[in-house]
C-alpha positions in Angstrom: -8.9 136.7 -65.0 -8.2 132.9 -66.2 -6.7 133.5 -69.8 -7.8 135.8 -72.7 -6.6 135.2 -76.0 -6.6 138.1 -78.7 -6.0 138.2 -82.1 -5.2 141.8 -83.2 -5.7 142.0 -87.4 -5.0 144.5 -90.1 -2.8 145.5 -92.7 0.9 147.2 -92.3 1.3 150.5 -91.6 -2.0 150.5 -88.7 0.1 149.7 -85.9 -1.0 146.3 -85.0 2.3 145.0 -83.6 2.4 147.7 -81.7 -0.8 147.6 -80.1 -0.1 143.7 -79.7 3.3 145.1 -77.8 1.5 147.7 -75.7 -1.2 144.7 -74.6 1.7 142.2 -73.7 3.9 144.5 -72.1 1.2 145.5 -69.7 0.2 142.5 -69.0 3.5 141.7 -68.4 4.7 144.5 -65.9 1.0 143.7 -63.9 2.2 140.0 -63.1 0.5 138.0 -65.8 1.8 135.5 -67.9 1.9 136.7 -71.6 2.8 135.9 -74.7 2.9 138.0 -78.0 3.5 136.5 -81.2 3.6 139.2 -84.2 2.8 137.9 -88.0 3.1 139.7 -91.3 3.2 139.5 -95.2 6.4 140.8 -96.5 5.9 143.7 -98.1 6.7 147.3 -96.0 3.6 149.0 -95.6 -0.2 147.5 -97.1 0.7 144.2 -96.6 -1.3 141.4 -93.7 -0.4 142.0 -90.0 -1.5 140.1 -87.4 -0.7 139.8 -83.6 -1.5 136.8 -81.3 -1.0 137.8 -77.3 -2.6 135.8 -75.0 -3.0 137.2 -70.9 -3.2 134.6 -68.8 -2.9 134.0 -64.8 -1.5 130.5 -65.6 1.2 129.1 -67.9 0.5 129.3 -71.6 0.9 126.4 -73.9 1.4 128.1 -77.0 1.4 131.2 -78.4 -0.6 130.9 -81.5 -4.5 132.2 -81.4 -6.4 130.4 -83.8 -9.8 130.9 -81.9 -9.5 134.3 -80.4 -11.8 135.7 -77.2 -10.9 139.0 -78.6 -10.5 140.2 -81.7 -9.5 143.5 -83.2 -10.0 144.2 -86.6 -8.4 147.4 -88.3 -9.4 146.6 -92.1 -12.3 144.4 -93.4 -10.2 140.9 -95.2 -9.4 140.5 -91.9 -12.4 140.9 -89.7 -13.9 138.6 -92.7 -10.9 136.0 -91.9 -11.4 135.8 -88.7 -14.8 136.8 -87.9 -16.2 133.0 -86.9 -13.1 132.3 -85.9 -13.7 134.3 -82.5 -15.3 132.2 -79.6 -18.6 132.3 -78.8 -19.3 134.6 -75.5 -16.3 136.2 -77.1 -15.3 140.5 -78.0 -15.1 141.3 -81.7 -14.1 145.3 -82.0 -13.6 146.9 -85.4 -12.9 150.4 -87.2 -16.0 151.0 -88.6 -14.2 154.0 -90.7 -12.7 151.4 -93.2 -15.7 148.7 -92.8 -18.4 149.5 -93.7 -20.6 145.5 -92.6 -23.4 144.8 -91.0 -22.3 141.9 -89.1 -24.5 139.4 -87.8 -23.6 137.3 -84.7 -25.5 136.8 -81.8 -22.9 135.2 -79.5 -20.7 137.5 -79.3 -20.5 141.4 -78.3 -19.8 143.7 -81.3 -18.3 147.1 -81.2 -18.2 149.2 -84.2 -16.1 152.3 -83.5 -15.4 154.8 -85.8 -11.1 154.8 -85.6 -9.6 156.0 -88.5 -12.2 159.1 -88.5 -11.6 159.8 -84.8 -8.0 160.1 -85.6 -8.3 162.4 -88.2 -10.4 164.4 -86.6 -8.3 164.9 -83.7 -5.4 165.3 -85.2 -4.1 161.9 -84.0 -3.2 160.1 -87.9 -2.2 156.9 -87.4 -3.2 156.5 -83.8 -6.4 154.4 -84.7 -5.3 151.7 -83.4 -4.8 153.5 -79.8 -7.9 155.0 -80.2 -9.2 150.8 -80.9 -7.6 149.4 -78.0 -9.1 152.4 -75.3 -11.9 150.8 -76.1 -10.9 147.1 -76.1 -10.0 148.5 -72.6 -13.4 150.1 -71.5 -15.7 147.1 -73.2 -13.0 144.3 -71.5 -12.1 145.6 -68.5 -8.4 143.1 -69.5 -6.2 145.6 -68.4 -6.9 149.4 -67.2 -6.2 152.8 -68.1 -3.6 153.6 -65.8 -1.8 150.5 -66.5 -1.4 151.1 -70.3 -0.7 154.6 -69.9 2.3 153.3 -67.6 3.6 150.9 -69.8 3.7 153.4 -72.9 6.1 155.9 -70.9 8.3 152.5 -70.9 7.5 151.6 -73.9 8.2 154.8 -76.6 11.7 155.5 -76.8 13.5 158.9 -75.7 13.5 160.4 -79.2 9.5 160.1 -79.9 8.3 161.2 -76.4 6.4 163.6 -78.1 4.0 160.0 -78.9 3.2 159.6 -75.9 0.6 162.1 -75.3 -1.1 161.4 -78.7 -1.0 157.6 -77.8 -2.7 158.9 -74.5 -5.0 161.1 -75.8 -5.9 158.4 -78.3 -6.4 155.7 -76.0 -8.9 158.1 -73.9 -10.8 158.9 -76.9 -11.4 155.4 -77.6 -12.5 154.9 -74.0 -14.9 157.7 -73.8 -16.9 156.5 -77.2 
């Protein structure tokens, strides 16, 4: 596996330090060394969110991703931010419900998925960012299905089990796309 080092960017309110959370803990309850470092602008909701977690089979220096190997992009100041920032060879995924760019790299893989829509269409609001990272799982092959599914019935307290089907269902809808 050697080490993967994601950048997960958005505004508040998409879920990002969650998704960041899900990505660590997993990584963590499969034996790898992680480290998840959440960042955001102060306001509530609407304001910058960004997650650095890095997977790694060896020790990891710091936790701060400056040049990801992955990056997830919810909303388009960010995917602009941080879209040359991404390593060459490296994963750039993005909801292409709220960007509408025509992005032109070709040293990196691209995958335009359609998030925010998918949601909405199934009934899943807010779960974009599930439905993002099933397919950060299909594309990377980083972690599995079965492994994230685990760690979310550890992860979602008592009082919201009802999420964790959504986040399930979301996460499969990304994966099938």
């Amino acid at each position: 596996m050697a080490t993967t080092k994601i950048l997960i960017a958005g505004f508040g309110g998409q879920g990002i330090l969650f998704t960041g959370k899900a990505m660590a803990y997993t990584g963590l309850k499969c034996g790898m060394e992680v480290s998840w470092l959440p960042s955001y602008g102060p306001e509530m909701r609407g304001g910058t969110a960004n997650c650095s977690v890095t997977l790694s089979d060896t020790p990891i220096g710091s936790p701060i991703v400056d040049k990801p190997d992955l990056l997830i992009a919810m909303n388009l100041p960010s995917l602009e931010k941080y879209f040359f920032e991404t390593e060459p060879n490296g994963t750039i995924v993005y909801d292409s419900s709220l960007i509408d760019n025509k992005l032109n790299r070709d040293d990196v893989k691209i995958y335009a998925i359609p998030a925010t829509k998918l949601a909405s269409d199934n009934a899943l609001d807010g779960l974009a960012n599930m439905i993002i990272l099933g397919k950060v799982i299909k594309e990377t092959g980083i972690l599995t299905l079965e492994q994230v599914e685990s760690s979310l019935a550890k992860m979602i307290p008592a009082k919201k089990a009802d999420m964790l089907d959504k986040n399930v269902r979301a996460i499969k809808i990304g994966f099938d796309f």
